[in-house]
C-alpha positions in Angstrom: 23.3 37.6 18.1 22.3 34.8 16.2 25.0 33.1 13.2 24.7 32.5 9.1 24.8 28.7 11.2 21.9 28.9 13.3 19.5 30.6 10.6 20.1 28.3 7.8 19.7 25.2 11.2 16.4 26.9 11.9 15.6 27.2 8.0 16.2 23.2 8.1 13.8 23.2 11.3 11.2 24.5 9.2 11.4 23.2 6.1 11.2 19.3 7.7 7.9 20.7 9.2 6.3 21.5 6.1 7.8 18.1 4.3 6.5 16.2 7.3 3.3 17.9 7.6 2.7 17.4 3.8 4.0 13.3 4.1 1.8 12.8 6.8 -1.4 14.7 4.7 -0.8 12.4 2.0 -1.2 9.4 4.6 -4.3 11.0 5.5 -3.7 11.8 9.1 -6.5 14.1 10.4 -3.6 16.0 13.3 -1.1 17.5 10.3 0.5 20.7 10.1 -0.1 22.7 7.1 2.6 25.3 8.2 4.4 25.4 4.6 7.7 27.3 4.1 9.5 28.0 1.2 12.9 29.5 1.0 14.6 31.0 -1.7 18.9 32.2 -1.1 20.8 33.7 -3.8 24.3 33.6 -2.7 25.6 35.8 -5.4 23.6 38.5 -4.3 23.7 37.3 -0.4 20.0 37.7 -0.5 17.3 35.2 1.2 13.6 35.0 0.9 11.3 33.3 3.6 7.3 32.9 2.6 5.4 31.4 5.4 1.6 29.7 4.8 0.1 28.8 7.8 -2.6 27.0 5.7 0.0 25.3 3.0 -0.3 27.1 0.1 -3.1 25.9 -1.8 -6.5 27.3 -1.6 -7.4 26.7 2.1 -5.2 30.3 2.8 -8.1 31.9 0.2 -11.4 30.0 1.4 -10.3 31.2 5.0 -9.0 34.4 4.1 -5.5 33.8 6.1 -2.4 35.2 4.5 1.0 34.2 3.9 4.0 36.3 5.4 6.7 37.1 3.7 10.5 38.6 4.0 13.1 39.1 2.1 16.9 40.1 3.4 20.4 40.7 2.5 22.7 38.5 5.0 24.2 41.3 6.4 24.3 41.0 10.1 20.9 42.9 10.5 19.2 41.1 7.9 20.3 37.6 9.4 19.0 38.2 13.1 15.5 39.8 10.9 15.0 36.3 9.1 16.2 34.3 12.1 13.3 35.8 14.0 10.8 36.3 11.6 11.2 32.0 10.8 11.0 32.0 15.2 8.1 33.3 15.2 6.5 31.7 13.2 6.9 28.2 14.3 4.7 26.6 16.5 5.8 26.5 20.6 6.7 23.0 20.2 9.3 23.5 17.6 10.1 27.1 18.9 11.5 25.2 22.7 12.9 22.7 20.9 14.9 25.0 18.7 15.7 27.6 22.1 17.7 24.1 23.8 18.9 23.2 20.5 21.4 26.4 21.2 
């Protein structure tokens, strides 16, 4: 079972792939990630939102015709193992073994 810990470490995971991906686009490296991840919690309501663009959000997603994923969950202990995975799964394999010996 994974922790409140290890979701909002995998949250930081992701979000440092879409600020490097997006520093090194700006730099105008061809081999960048566009994976883009925004997170929203709301701690008095112990809710948290996850939308995913595998293209960045601009519109690359629409020209292509690629969609974002989204989820949104209460941190109950169910909802916390839903976002964990749903943020796993949606890295790429380099950052998903590097997260599994992280643990």
């Amino acid at each position: 079972m994974k922790t409140t810990k290890q979701l909002f470490k995998i949250m930081a995971r992701a979000t440092e792939i879409s600020m490097h991906g997006y520093d090194m686009k700006e730099k105008d490296i061809t081999e960048v990630s566009h994976n883009q991840w925004f997170f929203n919690y709301s701690g008095h309501v112990n809710s948290l939102s996850a939308q995913y663009y595998p293209l960045g959000w601009h519109d690359a997603q629409k020209e292509n015709g690629v969609q974002g994923k989204s989820l949104d969950a209460k941190l109950t202990e169910a909802g916390i193992q839903l976002m964990y995975w749903f943020i796993y799964d949606n890295l790429c394999q380099r950052d998903q073994e590097l997260e599994s010996q992280a643990v």
